[in-house]
C-alpha positions as CSV (number, residue, x, y, z in Angstrom):
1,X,8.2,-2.8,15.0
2,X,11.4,-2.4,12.9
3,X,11.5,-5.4,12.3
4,X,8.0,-5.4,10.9
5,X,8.6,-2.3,8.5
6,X,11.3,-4.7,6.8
7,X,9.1,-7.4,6.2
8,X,6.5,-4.9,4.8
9,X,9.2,-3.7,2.6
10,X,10.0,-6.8,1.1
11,X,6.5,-7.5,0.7
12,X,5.5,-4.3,-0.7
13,X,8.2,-4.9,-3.3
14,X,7.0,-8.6,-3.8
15,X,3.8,-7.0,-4.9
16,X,4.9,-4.5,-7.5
17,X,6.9,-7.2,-9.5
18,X,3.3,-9.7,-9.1
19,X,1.7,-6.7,-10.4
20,X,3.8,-6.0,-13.1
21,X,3.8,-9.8,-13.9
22,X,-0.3,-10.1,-14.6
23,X,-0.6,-6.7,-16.5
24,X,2.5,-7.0,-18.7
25,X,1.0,-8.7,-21.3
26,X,-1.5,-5.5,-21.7
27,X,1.2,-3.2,-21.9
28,X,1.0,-2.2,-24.8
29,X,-2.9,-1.1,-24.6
30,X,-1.3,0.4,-21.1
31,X,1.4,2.6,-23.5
32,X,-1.8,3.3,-25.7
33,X,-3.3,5.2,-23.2
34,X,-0.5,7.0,-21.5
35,X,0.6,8.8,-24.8
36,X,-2.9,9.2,-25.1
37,X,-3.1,11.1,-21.0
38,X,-0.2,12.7,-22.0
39,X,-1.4,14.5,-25.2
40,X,-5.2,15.3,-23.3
41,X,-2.7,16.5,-20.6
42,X,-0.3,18.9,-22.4
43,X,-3.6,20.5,-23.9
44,X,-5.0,20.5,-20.2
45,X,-1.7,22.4,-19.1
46,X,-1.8,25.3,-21.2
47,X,-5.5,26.0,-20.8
48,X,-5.0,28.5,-17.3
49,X,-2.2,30.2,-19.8
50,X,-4.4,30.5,-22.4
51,X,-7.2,31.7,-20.3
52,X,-4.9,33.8,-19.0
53,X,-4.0,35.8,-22.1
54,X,-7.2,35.8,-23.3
55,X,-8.2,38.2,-20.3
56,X,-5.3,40.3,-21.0
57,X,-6.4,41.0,-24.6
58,X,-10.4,41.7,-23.1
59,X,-8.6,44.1,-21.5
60,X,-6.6,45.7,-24.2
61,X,-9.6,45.7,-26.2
62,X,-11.9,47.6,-23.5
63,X,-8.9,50.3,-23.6
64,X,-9.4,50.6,-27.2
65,X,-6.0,48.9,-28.2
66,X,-5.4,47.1,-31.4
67,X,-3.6,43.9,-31.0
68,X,-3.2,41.8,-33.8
69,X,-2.2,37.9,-33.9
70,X,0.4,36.9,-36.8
71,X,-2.9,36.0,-38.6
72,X,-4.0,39.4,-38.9
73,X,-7.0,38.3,-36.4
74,X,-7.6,40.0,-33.1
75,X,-5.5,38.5,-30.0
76,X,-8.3,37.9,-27.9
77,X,-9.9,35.8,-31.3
78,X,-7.1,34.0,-31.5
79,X,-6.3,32.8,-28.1
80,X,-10.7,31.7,-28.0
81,X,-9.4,30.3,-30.9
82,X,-6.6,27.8,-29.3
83,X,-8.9,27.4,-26.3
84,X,-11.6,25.3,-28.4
85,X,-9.1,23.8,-29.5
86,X,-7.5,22.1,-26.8
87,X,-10.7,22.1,-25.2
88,X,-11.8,19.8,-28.2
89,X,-8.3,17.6,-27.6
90,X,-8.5,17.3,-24.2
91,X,-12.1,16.3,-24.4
92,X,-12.3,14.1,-27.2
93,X,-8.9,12.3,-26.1
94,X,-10.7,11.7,-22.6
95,X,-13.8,10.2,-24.2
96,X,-11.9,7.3,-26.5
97,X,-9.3,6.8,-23.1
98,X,-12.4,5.9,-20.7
99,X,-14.0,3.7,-23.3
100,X,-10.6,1.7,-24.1
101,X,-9.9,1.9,-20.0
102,X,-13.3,0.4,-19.1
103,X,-12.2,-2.0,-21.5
104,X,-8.9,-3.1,-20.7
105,X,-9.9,-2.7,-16.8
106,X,-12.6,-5.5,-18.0
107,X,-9.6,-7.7,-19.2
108,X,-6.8,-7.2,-16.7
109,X,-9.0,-8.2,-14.0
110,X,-10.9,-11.0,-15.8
111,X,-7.5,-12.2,-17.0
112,X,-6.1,-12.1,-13.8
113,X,-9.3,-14.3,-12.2
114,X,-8.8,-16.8,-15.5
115,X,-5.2,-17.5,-14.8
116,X,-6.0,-17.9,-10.9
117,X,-8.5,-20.7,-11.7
118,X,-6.8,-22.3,-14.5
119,X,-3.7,-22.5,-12.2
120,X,-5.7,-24.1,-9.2
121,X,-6.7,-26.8,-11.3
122,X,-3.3,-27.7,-12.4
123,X,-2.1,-27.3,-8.8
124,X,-1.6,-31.2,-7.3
125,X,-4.3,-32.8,-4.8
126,X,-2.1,-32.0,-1.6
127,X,-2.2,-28.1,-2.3
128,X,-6.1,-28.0,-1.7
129,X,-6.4,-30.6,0.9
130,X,-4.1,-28.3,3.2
131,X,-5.2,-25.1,1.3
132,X,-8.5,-22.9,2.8
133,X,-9.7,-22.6,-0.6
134,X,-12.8,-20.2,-0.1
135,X,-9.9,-17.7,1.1
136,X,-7.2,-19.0,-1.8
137,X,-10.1,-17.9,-4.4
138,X,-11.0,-15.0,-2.4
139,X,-7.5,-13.7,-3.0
140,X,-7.7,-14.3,-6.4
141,X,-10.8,-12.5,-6.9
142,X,-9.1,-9.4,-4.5
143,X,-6.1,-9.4,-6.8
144,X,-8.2,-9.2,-10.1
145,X,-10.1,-6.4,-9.3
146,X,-7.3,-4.7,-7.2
147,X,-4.8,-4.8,-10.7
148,X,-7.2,-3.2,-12.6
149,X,-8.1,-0.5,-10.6
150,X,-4.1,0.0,-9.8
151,X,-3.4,0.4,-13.3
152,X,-6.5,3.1,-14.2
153,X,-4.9,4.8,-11.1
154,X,-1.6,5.0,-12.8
155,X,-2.6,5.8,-16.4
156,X,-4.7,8.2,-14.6
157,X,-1.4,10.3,-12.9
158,X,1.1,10.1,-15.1
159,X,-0.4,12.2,-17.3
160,X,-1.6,14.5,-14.6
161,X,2.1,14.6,-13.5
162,X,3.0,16.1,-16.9
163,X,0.3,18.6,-16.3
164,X,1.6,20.0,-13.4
165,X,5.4,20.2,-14.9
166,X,4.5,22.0,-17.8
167,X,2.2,24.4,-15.7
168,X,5.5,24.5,-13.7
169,X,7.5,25.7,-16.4
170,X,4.3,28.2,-17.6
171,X,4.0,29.2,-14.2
172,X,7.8,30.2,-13.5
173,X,7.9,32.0,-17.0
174,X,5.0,34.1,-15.6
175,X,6.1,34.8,-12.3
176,X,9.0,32.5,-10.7
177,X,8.1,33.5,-6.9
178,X,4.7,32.6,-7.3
179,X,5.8,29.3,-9.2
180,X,8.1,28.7,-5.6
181,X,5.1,29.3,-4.0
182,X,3.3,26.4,-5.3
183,X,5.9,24.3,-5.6
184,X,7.0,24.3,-2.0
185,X,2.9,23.6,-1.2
186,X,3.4,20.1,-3.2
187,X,7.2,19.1,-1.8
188,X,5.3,19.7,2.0
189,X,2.8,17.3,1.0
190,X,4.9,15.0,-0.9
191,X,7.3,14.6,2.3
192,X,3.9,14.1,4.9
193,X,2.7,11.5,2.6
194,X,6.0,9.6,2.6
195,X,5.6,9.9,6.3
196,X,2.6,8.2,6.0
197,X,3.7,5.0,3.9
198,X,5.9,2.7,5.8
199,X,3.5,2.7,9.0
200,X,0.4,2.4,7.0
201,X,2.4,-0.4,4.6
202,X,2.5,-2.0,8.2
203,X,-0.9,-1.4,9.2
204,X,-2.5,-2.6,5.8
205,X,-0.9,-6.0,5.9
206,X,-1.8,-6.9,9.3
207,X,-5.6,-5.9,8.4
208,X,-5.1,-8.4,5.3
209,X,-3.7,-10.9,7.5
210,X,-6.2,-11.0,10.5
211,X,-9.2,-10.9,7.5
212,X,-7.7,-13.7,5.6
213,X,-8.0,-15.3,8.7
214,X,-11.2,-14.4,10.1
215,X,-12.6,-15.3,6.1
216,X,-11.0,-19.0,6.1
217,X,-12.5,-19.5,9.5
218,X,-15.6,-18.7,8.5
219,X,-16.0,-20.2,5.2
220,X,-14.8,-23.4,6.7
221,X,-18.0,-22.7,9.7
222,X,-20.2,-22.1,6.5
223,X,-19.4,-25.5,4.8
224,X,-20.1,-27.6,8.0
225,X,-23.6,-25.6,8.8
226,X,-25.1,-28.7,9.1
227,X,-22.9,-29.9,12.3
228,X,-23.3,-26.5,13.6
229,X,-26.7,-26.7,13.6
230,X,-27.1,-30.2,14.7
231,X,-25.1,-29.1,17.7
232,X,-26.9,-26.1,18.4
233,X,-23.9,-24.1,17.7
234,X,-24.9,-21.1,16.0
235,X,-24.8,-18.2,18.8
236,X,-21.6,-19.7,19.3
237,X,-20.3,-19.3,15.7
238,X,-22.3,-15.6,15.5
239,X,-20.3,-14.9,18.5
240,X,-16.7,-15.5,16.7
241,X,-17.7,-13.9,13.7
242,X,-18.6,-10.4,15.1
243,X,-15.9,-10.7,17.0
244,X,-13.5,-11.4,14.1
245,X,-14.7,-9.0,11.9
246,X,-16.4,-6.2,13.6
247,X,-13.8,-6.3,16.5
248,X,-10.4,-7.4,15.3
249,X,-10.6,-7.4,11.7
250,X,-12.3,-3.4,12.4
251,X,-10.2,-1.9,14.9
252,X,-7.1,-3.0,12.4
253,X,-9.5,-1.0,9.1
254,X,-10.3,1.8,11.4
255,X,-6.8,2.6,12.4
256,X,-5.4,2.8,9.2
257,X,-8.5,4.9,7.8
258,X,-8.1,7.4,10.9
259,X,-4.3,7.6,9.4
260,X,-5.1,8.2,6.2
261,X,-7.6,10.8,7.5
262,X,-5.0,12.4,9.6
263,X,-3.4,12.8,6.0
264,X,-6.3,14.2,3.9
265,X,-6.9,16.9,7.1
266,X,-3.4,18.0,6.4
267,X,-3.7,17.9,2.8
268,X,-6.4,20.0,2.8
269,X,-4.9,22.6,5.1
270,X,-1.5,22.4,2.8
271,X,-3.8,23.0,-0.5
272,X,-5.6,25.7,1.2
273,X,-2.8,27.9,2.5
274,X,-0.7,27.6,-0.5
275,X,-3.6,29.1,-2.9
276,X,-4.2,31.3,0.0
277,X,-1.0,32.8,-0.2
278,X,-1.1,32.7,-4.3
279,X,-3.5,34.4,-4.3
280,X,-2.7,36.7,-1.8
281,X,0.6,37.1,-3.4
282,X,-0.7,37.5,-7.2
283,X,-3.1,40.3,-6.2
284,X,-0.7,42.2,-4.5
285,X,1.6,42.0,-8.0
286,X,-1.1,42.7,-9.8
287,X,-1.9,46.2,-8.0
288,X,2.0,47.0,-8.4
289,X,1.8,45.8,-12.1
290,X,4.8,43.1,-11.5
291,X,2.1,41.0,-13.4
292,X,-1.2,41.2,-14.7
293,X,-4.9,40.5,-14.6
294,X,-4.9,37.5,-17.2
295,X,-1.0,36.4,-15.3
296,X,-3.1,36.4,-12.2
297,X,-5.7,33.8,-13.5
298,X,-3.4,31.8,-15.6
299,X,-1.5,31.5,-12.0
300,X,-4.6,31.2,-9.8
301,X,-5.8,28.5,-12.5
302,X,-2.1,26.5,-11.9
303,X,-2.5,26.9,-8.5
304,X,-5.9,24.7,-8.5
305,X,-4.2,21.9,-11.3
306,X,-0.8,21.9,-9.1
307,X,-2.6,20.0,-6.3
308,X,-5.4,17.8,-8.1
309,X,-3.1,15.2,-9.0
310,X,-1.3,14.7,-5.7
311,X,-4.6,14.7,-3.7
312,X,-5.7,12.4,-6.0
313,X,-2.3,10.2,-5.1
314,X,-3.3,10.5,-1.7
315,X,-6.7,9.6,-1.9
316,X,-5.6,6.7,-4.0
317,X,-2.6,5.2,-2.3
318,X,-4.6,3.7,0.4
319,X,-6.7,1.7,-2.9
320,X,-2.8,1.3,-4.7
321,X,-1.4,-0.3,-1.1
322,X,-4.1,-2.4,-0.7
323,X,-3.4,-3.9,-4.2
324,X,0.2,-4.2,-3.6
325,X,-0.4,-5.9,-0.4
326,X,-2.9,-8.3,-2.2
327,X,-0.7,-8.9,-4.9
328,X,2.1,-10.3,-2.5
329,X,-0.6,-12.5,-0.8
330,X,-1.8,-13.8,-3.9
331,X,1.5,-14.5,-5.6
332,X,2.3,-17.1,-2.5
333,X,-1.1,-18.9,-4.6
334,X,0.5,-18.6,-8.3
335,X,4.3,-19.6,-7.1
336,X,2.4,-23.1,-6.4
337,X,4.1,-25.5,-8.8
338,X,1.6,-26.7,-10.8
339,X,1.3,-30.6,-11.5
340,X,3.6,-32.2,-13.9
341,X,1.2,-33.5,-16.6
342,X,3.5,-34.8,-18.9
343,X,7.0,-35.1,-18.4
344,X,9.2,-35.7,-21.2
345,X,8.7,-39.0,-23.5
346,X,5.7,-39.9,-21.3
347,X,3.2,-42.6,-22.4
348,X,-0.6,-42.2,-22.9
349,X,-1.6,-45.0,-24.8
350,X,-5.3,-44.9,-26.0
351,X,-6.4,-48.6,-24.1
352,X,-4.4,-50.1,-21.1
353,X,-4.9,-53.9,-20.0
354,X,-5.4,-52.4,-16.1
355,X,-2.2,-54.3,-14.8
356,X,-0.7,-52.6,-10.8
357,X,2.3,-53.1,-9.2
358,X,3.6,-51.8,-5.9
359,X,7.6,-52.8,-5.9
360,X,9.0,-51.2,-2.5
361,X,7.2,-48.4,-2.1
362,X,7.4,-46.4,0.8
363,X,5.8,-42.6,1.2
364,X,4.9,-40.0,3.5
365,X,3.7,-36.3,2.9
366,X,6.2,-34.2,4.4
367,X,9.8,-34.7,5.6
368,X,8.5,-33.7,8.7
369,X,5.5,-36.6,8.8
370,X,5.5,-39.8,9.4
371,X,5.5,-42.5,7.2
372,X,2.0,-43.6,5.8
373,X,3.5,-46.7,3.8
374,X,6.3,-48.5,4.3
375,X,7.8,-51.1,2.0
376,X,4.8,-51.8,0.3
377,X,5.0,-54.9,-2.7
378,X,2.0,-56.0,-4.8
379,X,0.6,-56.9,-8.0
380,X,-2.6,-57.2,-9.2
381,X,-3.5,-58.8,-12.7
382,X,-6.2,-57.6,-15.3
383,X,-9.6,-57.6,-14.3
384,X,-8.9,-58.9,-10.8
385,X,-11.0,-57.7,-7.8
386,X,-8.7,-56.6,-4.8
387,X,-9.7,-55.2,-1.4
388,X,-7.7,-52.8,0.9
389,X,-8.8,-53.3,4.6
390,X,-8.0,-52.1,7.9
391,X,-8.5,-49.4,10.5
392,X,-8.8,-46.0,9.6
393,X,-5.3,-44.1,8.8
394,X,-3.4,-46.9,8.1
395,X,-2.5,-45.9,4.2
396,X,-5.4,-47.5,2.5
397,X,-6.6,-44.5,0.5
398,X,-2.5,-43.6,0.1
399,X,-2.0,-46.5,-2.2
400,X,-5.0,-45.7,-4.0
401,X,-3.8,-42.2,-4.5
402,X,-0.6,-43.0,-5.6
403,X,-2.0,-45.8,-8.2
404,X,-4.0,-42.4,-10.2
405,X,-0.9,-40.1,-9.7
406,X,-1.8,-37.5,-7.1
407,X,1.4,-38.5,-5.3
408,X,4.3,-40.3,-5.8
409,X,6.2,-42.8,-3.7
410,X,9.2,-41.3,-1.8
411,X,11.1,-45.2,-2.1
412,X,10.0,-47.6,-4.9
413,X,8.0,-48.1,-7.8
414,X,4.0,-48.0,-8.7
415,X,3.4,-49.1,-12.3
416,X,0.8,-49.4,-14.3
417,X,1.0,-51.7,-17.1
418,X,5.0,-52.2,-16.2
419,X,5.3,-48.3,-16.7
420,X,6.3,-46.3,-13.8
421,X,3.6,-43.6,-12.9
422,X,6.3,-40.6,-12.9
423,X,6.3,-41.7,-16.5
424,X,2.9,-41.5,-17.8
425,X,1.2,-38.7,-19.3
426,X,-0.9,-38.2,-16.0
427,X,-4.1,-36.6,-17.6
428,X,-4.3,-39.8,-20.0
429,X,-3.4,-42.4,-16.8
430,X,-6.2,-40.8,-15.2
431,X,-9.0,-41.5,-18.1
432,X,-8.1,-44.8,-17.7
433,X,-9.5,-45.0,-14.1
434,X,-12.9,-44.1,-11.9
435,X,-13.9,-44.1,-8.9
436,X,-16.7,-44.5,-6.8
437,X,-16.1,-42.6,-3.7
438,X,-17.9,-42.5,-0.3
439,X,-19.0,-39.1,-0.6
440,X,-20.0,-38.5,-4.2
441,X,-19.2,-35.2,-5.8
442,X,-22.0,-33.8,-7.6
443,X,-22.1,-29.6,-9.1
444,X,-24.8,-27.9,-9.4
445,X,-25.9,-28.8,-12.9
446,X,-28.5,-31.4,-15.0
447,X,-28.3,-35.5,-13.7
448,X,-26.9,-35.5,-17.6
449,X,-24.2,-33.0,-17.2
450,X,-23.6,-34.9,-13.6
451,X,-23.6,-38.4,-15.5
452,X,-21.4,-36.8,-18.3
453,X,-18.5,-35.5,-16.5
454,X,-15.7,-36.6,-17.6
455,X,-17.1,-37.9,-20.6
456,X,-18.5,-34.9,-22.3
457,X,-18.5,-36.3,-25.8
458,X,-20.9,-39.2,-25.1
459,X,-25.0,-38.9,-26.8
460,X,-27.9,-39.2,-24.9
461,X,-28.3,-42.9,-25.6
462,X,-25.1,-43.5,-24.1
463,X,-26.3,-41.5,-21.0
464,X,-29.3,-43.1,-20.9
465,X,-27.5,-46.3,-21.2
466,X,-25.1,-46.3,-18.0
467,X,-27.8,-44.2,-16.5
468,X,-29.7,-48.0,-17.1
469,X,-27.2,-50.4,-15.6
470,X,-26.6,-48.0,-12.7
471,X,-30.3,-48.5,-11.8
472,X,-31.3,-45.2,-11.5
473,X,-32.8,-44.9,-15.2
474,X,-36.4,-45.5,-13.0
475,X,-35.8,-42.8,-10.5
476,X,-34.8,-40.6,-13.4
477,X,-38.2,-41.3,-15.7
478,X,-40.5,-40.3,-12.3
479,X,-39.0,-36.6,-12.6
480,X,-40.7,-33.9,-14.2
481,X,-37.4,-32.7,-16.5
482,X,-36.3,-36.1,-16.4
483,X,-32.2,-35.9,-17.0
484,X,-32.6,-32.1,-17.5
485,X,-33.3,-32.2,-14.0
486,X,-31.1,-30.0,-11.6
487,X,-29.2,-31.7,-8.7
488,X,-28.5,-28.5,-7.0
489,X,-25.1,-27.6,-4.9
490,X,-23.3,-30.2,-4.4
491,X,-26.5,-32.4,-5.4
492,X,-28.5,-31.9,-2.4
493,X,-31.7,-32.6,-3.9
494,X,-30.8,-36.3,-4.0
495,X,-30.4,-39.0,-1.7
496,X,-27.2,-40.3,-0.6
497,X,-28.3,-43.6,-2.6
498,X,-29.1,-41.7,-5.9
499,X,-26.1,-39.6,-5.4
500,X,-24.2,-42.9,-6.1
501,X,-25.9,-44.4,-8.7
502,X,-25.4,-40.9,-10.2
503,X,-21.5,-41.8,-9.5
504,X,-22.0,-45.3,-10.8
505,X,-23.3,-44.3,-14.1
506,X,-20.5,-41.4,-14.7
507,X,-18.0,-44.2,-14.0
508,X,-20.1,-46.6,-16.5
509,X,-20.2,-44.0,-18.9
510,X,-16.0,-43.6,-18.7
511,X,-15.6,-47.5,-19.5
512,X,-12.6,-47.6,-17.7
513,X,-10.1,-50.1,-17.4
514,X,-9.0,-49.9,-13.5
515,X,-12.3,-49.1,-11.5
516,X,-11.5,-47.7,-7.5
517,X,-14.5,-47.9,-4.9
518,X,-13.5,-46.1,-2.0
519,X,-16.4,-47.2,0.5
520,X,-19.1,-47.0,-1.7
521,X,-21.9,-48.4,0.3
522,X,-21.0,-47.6,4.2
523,X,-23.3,-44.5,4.3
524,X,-26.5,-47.0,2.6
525,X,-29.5,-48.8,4.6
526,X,-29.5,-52.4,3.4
527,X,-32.3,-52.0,0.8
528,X,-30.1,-49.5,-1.6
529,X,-27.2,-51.0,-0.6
530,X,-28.7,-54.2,-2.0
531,X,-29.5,-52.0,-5.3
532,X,-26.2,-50.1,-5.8
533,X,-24.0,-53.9,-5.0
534,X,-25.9,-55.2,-8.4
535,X,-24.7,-52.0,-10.0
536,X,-21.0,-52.6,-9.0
537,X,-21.3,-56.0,-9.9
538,X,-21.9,-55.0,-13.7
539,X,-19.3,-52.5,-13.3
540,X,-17.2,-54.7,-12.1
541,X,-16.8,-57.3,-14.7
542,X,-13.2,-57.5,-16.5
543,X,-11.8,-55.1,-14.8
544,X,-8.9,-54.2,-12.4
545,X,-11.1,-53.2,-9.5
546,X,-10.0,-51.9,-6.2
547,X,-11.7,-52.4,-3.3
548,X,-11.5,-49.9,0.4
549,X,-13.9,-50.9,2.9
550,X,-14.2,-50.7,6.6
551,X,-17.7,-53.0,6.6
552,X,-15.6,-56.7,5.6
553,X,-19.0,-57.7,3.9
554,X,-18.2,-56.2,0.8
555,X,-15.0,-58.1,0.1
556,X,-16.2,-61.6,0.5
557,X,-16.1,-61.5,-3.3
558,X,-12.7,-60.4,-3.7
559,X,-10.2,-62.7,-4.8
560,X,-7.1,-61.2,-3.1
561,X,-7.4,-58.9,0.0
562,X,-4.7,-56.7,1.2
563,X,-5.0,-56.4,5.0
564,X,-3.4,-53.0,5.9
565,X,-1.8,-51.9,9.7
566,X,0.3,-49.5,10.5
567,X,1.1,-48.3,6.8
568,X,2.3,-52.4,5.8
569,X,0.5,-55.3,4.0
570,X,0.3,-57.6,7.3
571,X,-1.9,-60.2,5.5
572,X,-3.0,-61.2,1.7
573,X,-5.4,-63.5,0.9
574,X,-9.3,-64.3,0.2
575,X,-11.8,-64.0,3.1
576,X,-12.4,-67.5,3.3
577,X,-8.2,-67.8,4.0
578,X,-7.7,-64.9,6.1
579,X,-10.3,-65.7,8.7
580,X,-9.0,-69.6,8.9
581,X,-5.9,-67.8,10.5
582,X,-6.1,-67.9,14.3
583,X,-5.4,-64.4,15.7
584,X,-5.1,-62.9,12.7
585,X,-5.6,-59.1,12.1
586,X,-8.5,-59.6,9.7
587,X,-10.2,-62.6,11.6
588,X,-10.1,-59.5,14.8
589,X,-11.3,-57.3,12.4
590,X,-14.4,-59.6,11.4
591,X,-15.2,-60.7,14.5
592,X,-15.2,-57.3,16.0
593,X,-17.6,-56.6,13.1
594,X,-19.9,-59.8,13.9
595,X,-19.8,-58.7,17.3
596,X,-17.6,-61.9,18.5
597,X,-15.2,-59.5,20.8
């Protein structure tokens, strides 16, 4: 358990300086409005005073007195006199602090959820490929609206804090037993609520932990719903999320709320008995005239203020640790190193001729992992069509990633147009390329916004145009909104087939100069396969293409295929050359295919 309160520590720490790092550039709008709390409070603290007076000159006045104010008015007309007044202060300042706090809550926690986003995008390929990234943006989400409501907490009690020491100092003045009094009431509940905050520091992170958890599992069931359904597996799935979240995740919430209600039942009974005996006290010194009537209500009114702050503190902390623990989580997100772009003197010429080279390249993706190419050498010239084949795993899609720059080789070279990829301007290497994948991305937006990804600057004719040689101009023209027409998530209101030619078009549109089909067809029946092969063949045409494919029938056409096993180039040649040779690994391949073995 010790051992656990250190690493809380350190965590809880790691959290105040993430913290302090996403609101710092508000600061100043933060300063703003704690001179602003600290004004509204100073006329907050001498209103019991005040109030306190004004019954002592009521009273003067019902005896007949004269008193007289150094304005020739009335006492008691003098002191209603400064009560409007910081009345009207206190007020006033409170109404132009909640408007500019609304506001800059709005902006700390948007801010926050901008620079989250932003820096996922930057982040390289392999960070969300091992990342649970419904849970990486849930954080990010947590920690926005977490800092802003942190921050309103704090502007909040600082100025409350000056309250209570200047009704400390007009207290003592008035009576400095009674002053004790109250003070010793907030030390006891200053020293049970540091009690309190290493074990529930503790507590809070583990519940953060176990629902990070229980979230990522669950988000990850959600995004596969169709094999859970095709299995029949939803009782099953039901089943582990009650139990994650109204079970573990629960019994970890409802422990530390039964703490932190442990705390507010003692708080009370600390608040209670200390006004009790206040007031107690004050009556008692009134009837022997140690102080009087209006010093009893300026006191009794202290005695109310002293606590209001450090209940509110106590009610809060649970909302200020959760925060700080989300912060810490979060910051494990933002301490990512985003992708290098553009390192220094880095090309990004506007046209390439689409030449590749592999010089000794070897890679894996950890130190730990084992190599997924090794010693790889190969060039391919402009506008040549090359095919990758093998057995799944063996690197095919690893060469293809390092040719747009995801990843780098960990031995060797990969250049593009005799320039080493670590050199180029990635975001520039990277219009110079599409690809056609398997499984074909599509948002939630128009066929035209879906065609014009990438592209964003290109007319409707132009649209229309790729739309055209991808053959899906037809299928469009047969839809009520025509391109205006939405896809839906993840363009489920499509086929597989149109979801491609949707693909084919976006890479159309791009004109690029290297073209990558990762397995464009394998998921087609033979009819729109035969429709989306005519569309690659126009895409095709002078340029660099690169070919993966499982099903050998779509690399007859190829004029140099790389045969890939166990992360080396075993065999290069056409498929008229490669299955000549006897025993080969691609003649085995085919004739498993053909159904020969």
């Amino acid at each position: 358990m010790e051992e656990t309160v250190k690493i809380e520590e350190g965590e809880m720490g790691k959290g105040i300086r993430a913290l302090w790092r996403h609101v710092k550039p508000f600061k100043r709008d933060l300063w703003i409005l704690s001179a602003l709390g600290l004004v509204s409070a100073a006329a907050n603290g001498f209103v019991p005073y005040i109030t306190g007076r004004f019954f002592d000159a009521l009273i003067l006045l019902s005896r007949g007195e004269v008193a007289a104010s150094v304005w020739s008015l009335p006492l008691w007309g003098t002191l209603l006199i400064f009560w409007a007044i910081t009345q009207i202060i206190a007020n006033n300042i409170d109404w132009v602090m909640d408007r500019m706090r609304r506001r800059v809550d709005s902006q700390i926690h948007l801010a926050i959820q901008t620079h989250g986003l932003v820096h996922l995008f930057r982040l390289p390929l392999s960070f969300h490929k091992n990342a649970h990234i419904d849970g990486v943006l849930q954080k990010i989400s947590n920690l926005g609206w977490r800092a802003s409501a942190i921050m309103r907490m704090i502007v909040q009690f600082i100025p409350q804090l000056l309250s209570v020491l200047l009704g400390v100092i007009l207290a003592a003045s008035i009576n400095g037993f009674l002053a004790s009094v109250l003070l010793a009431g907030v030390l006891l509940y200053l020293i049970l609520l540091s009690r309190v905050l290493r074990p529930s520091a503790a507590q809070d992170s583990a519940a953060h932990h176990v629902w990070n958890e229980e979230w990522n599992d669950a988000a990850e069931v959600v995004h596969q719903i169709e094999s859970v359904k095709q299995a029949g597996a939803e009782e099953y799935e039901e089943r582990n999320v009650r139990e994650g979240f109204l079970v573990k995740t629960f019994d970890l919430w409802y422990r530390l709320e039964r703490t932190w209600n442990n705390v507010s039942f003692y708080q009370r009974t600390i608040v209670f008995f200390t006004q009790l005996a206040v007031f107690i006290f004050s009556v008692k010194f009134v009837g022997s005239g140690v102080i009087t009537v209006g010093e009893l209500v300026a006191l009794n009114g202290y005695a109310l203020m002293f606590f209001g702050p450090f209940v509110a503190l106590g009610h809060s902390w649970q909302v200020i640790q959760n925060g700080i623990t989300s912060a810490a989580h979060a910051e494990k997100i933002f301490e990512e190193p985003e992708e290098i772009y553009a390192p220094k003197n880095a090309v990004a010429p506007e046209t390439i001729r689409g030449t590749v080279e592999f010089k000794h390249v070897s890679f894996h993706y950890g130190e730990s992992q084992p190599v997924v190419l090794s010693h790889i050498n190969f060039s391919v010239s402009p506008g040549e069509i090359v095919a990758f084949v093998g057995e799944s795993g063996v690197g095919k899609s690893t060469a293809i990633s390092l040719i747009s720059g995801y990843y780098f080789p960990m031995k060797g070279d990969v250049l593009i147009d005799d320039v080493d990829t670590r050199k180029w301007n990635l975001a520039a290497l990277r219009k110079h390329i599409a690809v056609v994948p398997q499984e074909v991305a599509l948002f939630n937006d128009t066929i035209k916004v879906n065609i014009k990804y990438g592209t964003p600057d290109a007319t409707d004719q132009e649209v229309q145009h790729a739309a055209k040689e991808a053959h899906i101009a037809e299928f469009i023209a047969t839809l009520p909104n025509g391109y205006d027409t939405m896809v839906g998530e993840r363009g489920i209101k499509l086929s597989v087939g149109q979801k491609q030619r949707v693909s084919i078009a976006r890479a159309i549109l791009r004109n690029p100069s290297i073209l990558i089909l990762d397995e464009p067809t394998s998921a087609l029946d033979a009819k729109t396969e035969q429709i989306i092969t005519k569309a690659l063949e126009r895409l095709m045409k002078g340029r660099t293409t690169f070919i993966i494919a499982h099903r050998l029938s779509t690399v007859r056409k190829a004029s140099k295929i790389f045969v890939f096993e166990k992360g080396k180039i075993v065999e290069t040649g056409t498929h008229d050359e490669l299955i000549a040779k006897k025993g080969g690994t691609y003649q085995n391949l085919y004739h498993y295919q053909i159904g020969l073995h």
